[in-house]
C-alpha positions, 0 to 999 in steps of 0.5 A, a space after each residue: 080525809 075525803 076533800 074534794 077540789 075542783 079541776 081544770 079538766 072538763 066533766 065527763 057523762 055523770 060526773 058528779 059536779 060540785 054546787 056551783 052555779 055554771 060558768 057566767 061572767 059577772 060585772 062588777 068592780 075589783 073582788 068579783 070574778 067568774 062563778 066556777 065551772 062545772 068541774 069533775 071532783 078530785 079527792 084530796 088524797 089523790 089530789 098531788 099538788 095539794 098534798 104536797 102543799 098542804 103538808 110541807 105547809 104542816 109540817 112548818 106549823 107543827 115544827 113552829 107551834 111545837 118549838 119551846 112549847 112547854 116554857 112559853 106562853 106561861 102556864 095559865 090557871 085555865 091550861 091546868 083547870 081542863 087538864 086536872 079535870 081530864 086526869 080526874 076523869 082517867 083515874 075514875 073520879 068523875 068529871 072534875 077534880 072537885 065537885 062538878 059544878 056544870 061550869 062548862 060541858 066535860 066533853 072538853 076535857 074527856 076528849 084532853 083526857 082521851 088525847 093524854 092518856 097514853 103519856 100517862 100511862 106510860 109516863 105519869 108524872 109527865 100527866 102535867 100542864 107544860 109537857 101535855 101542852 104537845 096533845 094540843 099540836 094534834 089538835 092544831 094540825 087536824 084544824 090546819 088540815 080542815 081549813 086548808 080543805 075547806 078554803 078549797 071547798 069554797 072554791 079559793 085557789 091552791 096558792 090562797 088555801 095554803 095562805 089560808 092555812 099559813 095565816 091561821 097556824 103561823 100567825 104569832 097570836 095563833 103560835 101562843 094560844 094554839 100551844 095552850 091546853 085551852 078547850 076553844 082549840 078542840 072546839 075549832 075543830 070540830 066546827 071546821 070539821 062541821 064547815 067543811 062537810 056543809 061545803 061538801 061538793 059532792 052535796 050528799 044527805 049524811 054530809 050535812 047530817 054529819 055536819 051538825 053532829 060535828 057542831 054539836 060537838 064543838 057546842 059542847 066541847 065550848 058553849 060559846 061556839 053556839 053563836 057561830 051556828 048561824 053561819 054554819 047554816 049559811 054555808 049549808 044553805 049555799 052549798 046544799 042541792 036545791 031539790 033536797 035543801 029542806 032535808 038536808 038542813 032540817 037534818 042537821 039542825 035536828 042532829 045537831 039538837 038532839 045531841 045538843 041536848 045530852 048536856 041538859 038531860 044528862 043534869 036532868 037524870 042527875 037530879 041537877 037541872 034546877 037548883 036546890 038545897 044540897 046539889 049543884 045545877 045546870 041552871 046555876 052554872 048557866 046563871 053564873 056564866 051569864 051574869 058574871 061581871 062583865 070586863 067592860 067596853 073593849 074599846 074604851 081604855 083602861 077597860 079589861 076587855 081592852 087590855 085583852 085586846 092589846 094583848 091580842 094586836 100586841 102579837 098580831 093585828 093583820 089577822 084580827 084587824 084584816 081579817 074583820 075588815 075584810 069580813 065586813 067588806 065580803 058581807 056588804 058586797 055579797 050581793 055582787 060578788 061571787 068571792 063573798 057569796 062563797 065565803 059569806 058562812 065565815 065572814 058572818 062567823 068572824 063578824 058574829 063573834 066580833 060583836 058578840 065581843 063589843 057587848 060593853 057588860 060581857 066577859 071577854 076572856 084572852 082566849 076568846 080570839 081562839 075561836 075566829 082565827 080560822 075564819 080571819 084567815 079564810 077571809 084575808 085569804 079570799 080578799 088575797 085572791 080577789 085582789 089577785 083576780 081583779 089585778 089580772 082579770 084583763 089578762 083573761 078577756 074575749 080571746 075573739 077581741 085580744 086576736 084582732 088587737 094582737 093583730 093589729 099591733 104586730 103590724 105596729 112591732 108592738 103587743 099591747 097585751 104582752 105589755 098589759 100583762 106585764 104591767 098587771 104581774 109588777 102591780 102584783 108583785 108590789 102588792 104582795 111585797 109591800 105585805 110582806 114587808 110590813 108582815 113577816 118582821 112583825 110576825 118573826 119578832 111574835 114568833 121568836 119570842 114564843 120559840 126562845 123565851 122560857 117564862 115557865 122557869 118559876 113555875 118549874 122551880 116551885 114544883 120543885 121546891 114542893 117536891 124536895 122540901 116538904 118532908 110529909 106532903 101527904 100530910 100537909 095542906 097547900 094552897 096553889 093554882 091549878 098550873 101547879 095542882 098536878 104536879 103536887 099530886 105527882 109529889 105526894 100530896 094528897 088530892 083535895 085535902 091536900 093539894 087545895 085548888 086555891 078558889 075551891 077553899 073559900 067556894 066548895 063547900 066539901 072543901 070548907 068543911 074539910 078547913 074547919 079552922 079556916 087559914 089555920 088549917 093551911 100549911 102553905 100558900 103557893 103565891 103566883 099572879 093568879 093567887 094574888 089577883 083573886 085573893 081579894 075576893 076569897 077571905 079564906 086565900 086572903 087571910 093566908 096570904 097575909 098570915 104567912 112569910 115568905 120561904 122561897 122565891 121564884 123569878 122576880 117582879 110580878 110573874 114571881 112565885 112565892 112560896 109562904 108558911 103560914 103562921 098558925 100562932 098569928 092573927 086572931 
């Protein structure tokens, strides 16, 4: 890691100065506090007090994040999708499991695929959803790192980039979705990674470059990342040299384009930008993206995307509520404070991604969140800070003036200053103790039940069941989610025509055609929420569900799976 913080020590002939303006006092209310001096760079790694910081504060993370990884949250139809297409891609069979369909770019799930292939190498049958949930701890520790360095970069305190990071790695929303094999986790870092080199201090050419080789990357780890660019240049623009700014962001920006655009050209030299008979196309997987059904106004009851919102404030609302409150307020003060200014890239980032989110015809996915997390916690940390600044800032004034009224009070035994500062100390304290209070039990009941709750029971007990009492599954045909996919392969059944990924059967046609009697063809249906919420749409799913009996069950109420025969002499 090449980080660079500042000092407290006084430049020195040449040194290299970080990209602030020199020290100047600015008027102002609460939040607004003195630009930084000039100050020589220190590397992170030779930086001691934030090394020991930063890695007492990951180890935490990792131990938190990693505890019960594996039996909560429950196992998702998304987590078993990337990782089924990473196996694909390990064993030489392409970019997916089935027919690629330009759905997301696949450097998501190469890079799953890089992280798990040496456990399945050694261990395949590990090479499924649950166990390959421990490749993603990597992923959060990187990004842990980066937003800590990054938070120092924008020129917040030690104290505030270690509640920078504790906020984005402990918070229990964090906990349950970084611990899943979701593609906006890999996607955050590497747009961290992008922030974090736009910010350099030291402001050389290839920093920038760098940086927009990285958001490429996390562009097309996630597309969706794409709307947070903006702030990206935002940052750039404020930390970049002002002789060379035109360089250096018309560097990044081309870096970032051109590697932007290996997506396109890699379905043009397929034959698969446009659509046609017989292929599948970039611009078809564009247009089903685009226009598919939204959820729904996020504040209107009843409404999907309201239901992913409570499902967010139920494990956390300090961090998205707080943190957007905050953003909004650090965009709206930029013009007089020097905390905003340095920390207008993610409070745009998160406020970008807020309204992106409130379009009343989008689809909000629950992981979406994934993606303004680190941003939130920059920005409750920056306002922390602020707060802290404007509560002692008194403590700090003229020391010409505070000499002559010290004077004049030790004629009277008294020293108003002492008590002044005594005062501002107790004020803070309260402050931070009454956010305490109302936080940590909030956050310790979150992460409790993510550390001890085991929701993946049924999940694991089918997969068992698959593996012990169908006496041919290389021969036998089932339909299932892709939570379970894998482990059906590692059981014997065939991929594609054996185990049957439960959409593909109604969707692909290579897949339609290998069922040419429909349901009939279907030995067993494996029944979890996800098949039985998207069966509606799928006659094939549909007409198997109700053309079977239940042979086993797993868990109880609606989080149960059902295992069903199906019953090839029934139905028309």
């Amino acid at each position: 890691m090449t980080a660079t913080l500042p000092t407290a020590a006084a430049p020195g002939p040449g040194t290299e100065t970080p990209a602030v303006p020199a020290r100047r006092t600015t008027a102002g209310g609460p939040g607004v506090r003195p630009a930084p001096p000039d100050r020589p760079l220190v590397r992170f790694r030779s930086s001691r007090p934030d090394l020991l910081l930063c890695g007492a504060l990951l180890l935490v993370i990792v131990a938190v994040q990693g505890w019960n990884i594996t039996n909560f949250p429950t196992l998702s139809d998304d987590e078993g999708t990337y990782l089924a297409q990473a196996w694909a891609v390990q064993q030489g069979e392409g970019l997916a499991h089935y027919t690629y369909w330009y759905d997301h770019p696949p450097l998501g799930w190469i890079q799953v695929a890089a992280l798990t292939y040496l456990p399945s190498l050694f261990v395949p049958e590990w090479m499924t959803v649950a166990p390959m949930r421990f490749s993603m701890l990597a992923v959060s520790a990187s990004s842990s790192v980066l937003l800590y360095v990054l938070a120092r970069r924008l020129w917040l305190p030690r104290w505030a980039a270690g509640l920078a990071m504790a906020l984005f790695g402990l918070s229990p929303l964090s906990v349950v979705l970084q611990r899943e094999i979701f593609l906006d986790n890999i996607a955050v870092m590497w747009m961290l990674l992008a922030f974090c080199l736009a910010a350099s201090p030291s402001r050389h050419l290839w920093h920038h470059f760098a940086s927009g080789l990285a958001a490429a990357t996390a562009v097309l780890t996630k597309e969706t990342m794409l709307v947070v660019l903006p702030a990206l240049l935002v940052t750039m623009w404020r930390h970049s040299h002002r002789d060379t700014r035109k360089f250096a962001v018309t560097g990044a920006v081309t870096a970032c384009a051109l590697i932007g655009l290996s997506y396109p050209l890699y379905a043009l030299l397929n034959g698969e930008l446009l659509p046609g008979s017989g292929h599948v196309s970039l611009i078809d997987g564009i247009t089903y993206q685009m226009g598919r059904e939204g959820s729904g106004f996020i504040l209107t009851p009843g409404s999907g995307s309201n239901g992913v919102l409570r499902s967010w404030l139920y494990y956390d609302a300090v961090l998205p509520l707080g943190g957007l409150a905050g953003a909004v307020l650090l965009i709206v003060t930029v013009r007089r404070s020097v905390t905003a200014r340095a920390l207008a890239g993610p409070a745009l980032a998160a406020v970008i991604l807020a309204v992106v989110a409130m379009r009343p015809s989008g689809y909000l996915p629950a992981m979406y969140v994934i993606q303004a997390l680190p941003f939130l916690a920059l920005v409750l940390a920056g306002g922390a800070a602020s707060v802290t600044h404007a509560v002692l800032r008194r403590r700090r004034s003229g020391a010409g003036a505070a000499g002559s009224v010290a004077r004049g009070a030790r004629v009277q035994g008294l020293v108003p200053g002492r008590v002044q500062a005594w005062v501002r100390w107790a004020v803070l304290g309260v402050l931070a103790a009454s956010a305490a209070v109302y936080v940590l039990p909030r956050w310790y009941e979150g992460n409790r039940t993510a550390l001890t709750v085991d929701a993946n029971a049924p999940y694991r007990q089918a997969a068992a069941w698959l593996g012990s009492e169908v006496a041919a599954p290389a021969r036998t045909r089932v339909l299932l989610d892709d939570a379970l996919w894998l482990d059906a392969v590692h059981h014997g059944f065939e991929p594609g025509p054996g185990a049957i990924w439960f959409y593909k059967a109604d969707l692909d046609p290579a897949v339609t055609e290998t069922l040419p009697l429909g349901w009939r063809d279907i030995d067993y249906v494996v029944s979890s929420p996800t098949v039985r919420r998207d069966a509606v749409d799928l006659p094939t799913v549909r007409a198997a569900l109700e053309h079977s009996t239940v042979v086993a069950v797993f868990g109880s109420g609606e989080d149960r799976i059902e295992i069903r025969r199906t019953d090839r002499e029934s139905g028309s």
